[in-house]
C-alpha angles and dihedrals in degrees: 000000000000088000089058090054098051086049078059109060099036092058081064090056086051111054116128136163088207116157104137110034143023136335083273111007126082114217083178096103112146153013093265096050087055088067103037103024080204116093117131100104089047115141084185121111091263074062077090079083114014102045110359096178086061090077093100100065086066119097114253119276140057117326123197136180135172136182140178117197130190118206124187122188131184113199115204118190114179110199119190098205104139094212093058119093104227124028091212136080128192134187129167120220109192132179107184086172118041095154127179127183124189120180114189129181125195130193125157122311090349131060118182123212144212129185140171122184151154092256091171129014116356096167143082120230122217120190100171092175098041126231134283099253072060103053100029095075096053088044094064095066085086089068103033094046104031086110088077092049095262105152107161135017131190138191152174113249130165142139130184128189153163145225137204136181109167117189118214101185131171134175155139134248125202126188110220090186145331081288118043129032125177135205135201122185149125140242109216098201122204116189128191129171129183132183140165117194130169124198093197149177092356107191141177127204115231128181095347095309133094127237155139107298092234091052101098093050091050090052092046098047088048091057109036082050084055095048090056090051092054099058091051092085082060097045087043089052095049099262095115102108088050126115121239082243095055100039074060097045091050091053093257098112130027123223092262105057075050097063090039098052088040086046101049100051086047080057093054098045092263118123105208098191112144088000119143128221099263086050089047093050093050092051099056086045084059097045085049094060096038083058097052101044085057101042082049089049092051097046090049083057112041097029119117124287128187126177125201109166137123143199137222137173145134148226144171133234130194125235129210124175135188123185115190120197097184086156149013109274099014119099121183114187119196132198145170130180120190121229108278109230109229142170118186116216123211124238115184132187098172128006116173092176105058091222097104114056123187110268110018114141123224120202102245103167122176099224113225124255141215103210118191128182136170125191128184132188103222086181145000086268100034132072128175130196148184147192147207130182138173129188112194097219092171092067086054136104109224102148089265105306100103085080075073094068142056116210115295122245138192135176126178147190130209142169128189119196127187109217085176132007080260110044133046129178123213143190136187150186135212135188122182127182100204091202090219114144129219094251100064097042114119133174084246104043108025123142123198144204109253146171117216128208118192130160141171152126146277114211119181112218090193137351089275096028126071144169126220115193123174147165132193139175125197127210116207128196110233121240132210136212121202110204111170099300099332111110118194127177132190139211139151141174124219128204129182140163127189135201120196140182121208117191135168131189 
């Protein structure tokens, strides 16, 4: 049961509404990237992320560009643990604002650049019917305790929580030559994570009637306790050597405190048989506190627990960019982002379960990235793009865990097309390779491999205003865990839809 707590808590510190990106980094990060999911080599104003060196592609002036997405993911985890009443497993993560907000402004030779995303989280996580690593374990008390006649439980279990990585990046892009520009800058992360989760009026059903799984040891206890207490006027009165047969015999017992004191310690395991009435006594105090160690045990375990905590840190990350020109019409961006260093402190309001103290600090590092992109105008209406990341998961602290995952990978393909001077549509595809292995998925932490379709339009308003609006919807590959017998599998869907604003003045 404490391991189920602990699962608990560390499902908050993961929630992520990750489906473009790393195991813990969004690269969904505009308007514009929702409806191509290709965006590295952008010379576009969301290049403030996405290819900062490209800046200088930009006309001079202020640039501004601004999105709202909304994400919507359904997790699906199938357990094949025969005691648990359901096999399936639900929770909705949900992100209704996902902003981002980019300002550039370009002058020359140098364009300086401002950013503030979502770089991690972003959503809030519901599982209103818990999880199976909650419910197994209670589940379990149909097998464990079925020698007292216990044959269901039930419970109320849920958690909620939410995640946020928020990006403050700044930079400055310089153009060497018509060729080559270059870009320097850093990402300020703030992360902060809160969760609430109860583990509640577990019950068993025994005998027909519902109770407190420690309920039967606590009577017990009560009356074999009474049982021994009952026998001490004897002992005190210097029957104690006798035999139940012959306090019965002598006229201090009746046949049927006989039965009853024979009866309750068969009941017990204890055969009784020649034992005297100080023997007899002793037994039933020992029953007594076997019963109550247990029934303590059992209420320790199955007791309510609530959790009400949360968990905050930062860390910084470098930025280097490099744009290549080579040709008309061909366009490379380059970016790398170094690992953001980050340590997550824990700030807690309840903890029932003692396993999560006020102030521990937990490794959360951002691993770095190497981010590639080419894009190539076909025609003066078509442009395609591509593009290529990888997350070094191995050079990262992540309390262990990051011996769980290989490196992350993603490649994409994309195609813009301009039906009017005003208006393009776009469309784009995504592949990402999560790197998690089979050993450190979890029904509460699991990543999959997954392809991604999104598509859209730009329309220019006017010549300085313009509207990116974009849908995508991702496919995952489920992934399954063999543990003993136990077989669970994952899945999930993910949904999302963006609206952005570009200006310039």
């Amino acid at each position: 049961m404490k391991k189920m707590i602990v699962l608990m808590i560390f499902v908050f510190c993961l929630i992520s509404m990750v489906f473009a990106g790393g195991i813990v980094t969004n690269t969904n990060q505009s308007a514009a990237f929702m409806r191509t999911l290709n965006r590295n080599a952008s010379t576009d104003v969301d290049a403030a992320y996405f290819n900062p060196a490209g800046l200088t592609k930009l006309s001079d002036g202020l640039h501004f560009d601004i999105s709202n997405q909304s994400i919507w993911q359904m997790k699906t985890i199938d357990n094949s643990t025969t005691t648990l009443h359901k096999s399936e497993f639900v929770g909705k993560v949900q992100a209704l604002m996902f902003p981002t907000a980019y300002a550039v402004y370009k002058k020359n030779r140098i364009a300086v650049a401002l950013g503030v995303n979502p770089i991690g989280g972003g959503g809030s996580a519901d599982y209103d019917k818990g999880l199976p690593s909650f419910e197994a374990p209670v589940s379990g008390l149909k097998t464990s305790l079925a020698q007292i006649g216990v044959t269901d439980y039930d419970l109320d279990v849920s958690f909620s929580g939410s995640s946020i990585y928020l990006g403050f990046q700044g930079g400055v892009a310089f153009k060497l030559n018509d060729i080559v520009s270059i870009f320097g800058g850093a990402r300020l992360v703030t992360a902060s994570n809160g969760y609430e989760g109860y583990l509640k009026n577990i019950q068993v059903n025994r005998a027909g009637t519902w109770e407190s799984p420690w309920t039967f040891f606590e009577t017990q206890a009560t009356a074999t306790a009474g049982a021994a207490s009952s026998l001490q006027p004897l002992i005190d009165g210097g029957a104690s050597a006798l035999t139940l047969a012959q306090a019965q015999g002598a006229g201090y017992l009746s046949a049927d405190q006989v039965a009853q004191l024979e009866g309750g310690l068969v009941a017990a395991g204890v055969d009784p048989t020649g034992y005297n009435i100080a023997q007899v006594q002793g037994a039933y105090s020992v029953v007594s506190a076997t019963m109550t160690a247990t029934g303590n045990a059992v209420k320790a375990q199955t007791s309510d627990k609530e959790v009400d905590a949360a968990q905050k840190g930062s860390g910084i990350a470098a930025i280097i960019g490099l744009n290549l020109t080579p040709m008309e019409g061909l366009n490379i961006g380059i970016r790398y982002e170094s690992k953001a260093k980050m340590e997550l402190e824990n700030e807690t309001e309840k903890d029932d379960t003692g396993l999560f103290p006020d102030g521990a600090k937990t490794g959360a590092d951002m691993p770095s990235q190497f981010a590639l992109g080419v894009s190539y105008c076909l025609t003066p209406k078509l442009k395609l793009m591509s593009d290529f990341n990888f997350f070094n998961n191995a050079n990262v602290d992540w309390d262990s865990a990051e011996v769980n995952f290989d490196n992350t990978l993603e490649f994409g393909l994309a195609a813009e097309y301009k039906l009017t001077e005003k208006l393009l549509v776009s469309a784009g595809y995504l592949k990402s390779t999560s790197g998690a292995k089979s050993v450190g998925q979890s029904d509460m932490d699991y990543n999959l491999d997954s392809w991604t379709l999104g598509a859209g339009l730009r329309y220019s308003v006017t010549p300085s205003i313009a509207v990116n609006i974009g849908a995508l919807n991702t496919f995952y590959t489920e992934a399954k865990k063999t543990t003993g017998t136990i077989i669970e599998k994952y899945n999930q869907t993910t949904f999302g839809f963006a609206f952005g604003l570009q200006a310039s003045l």
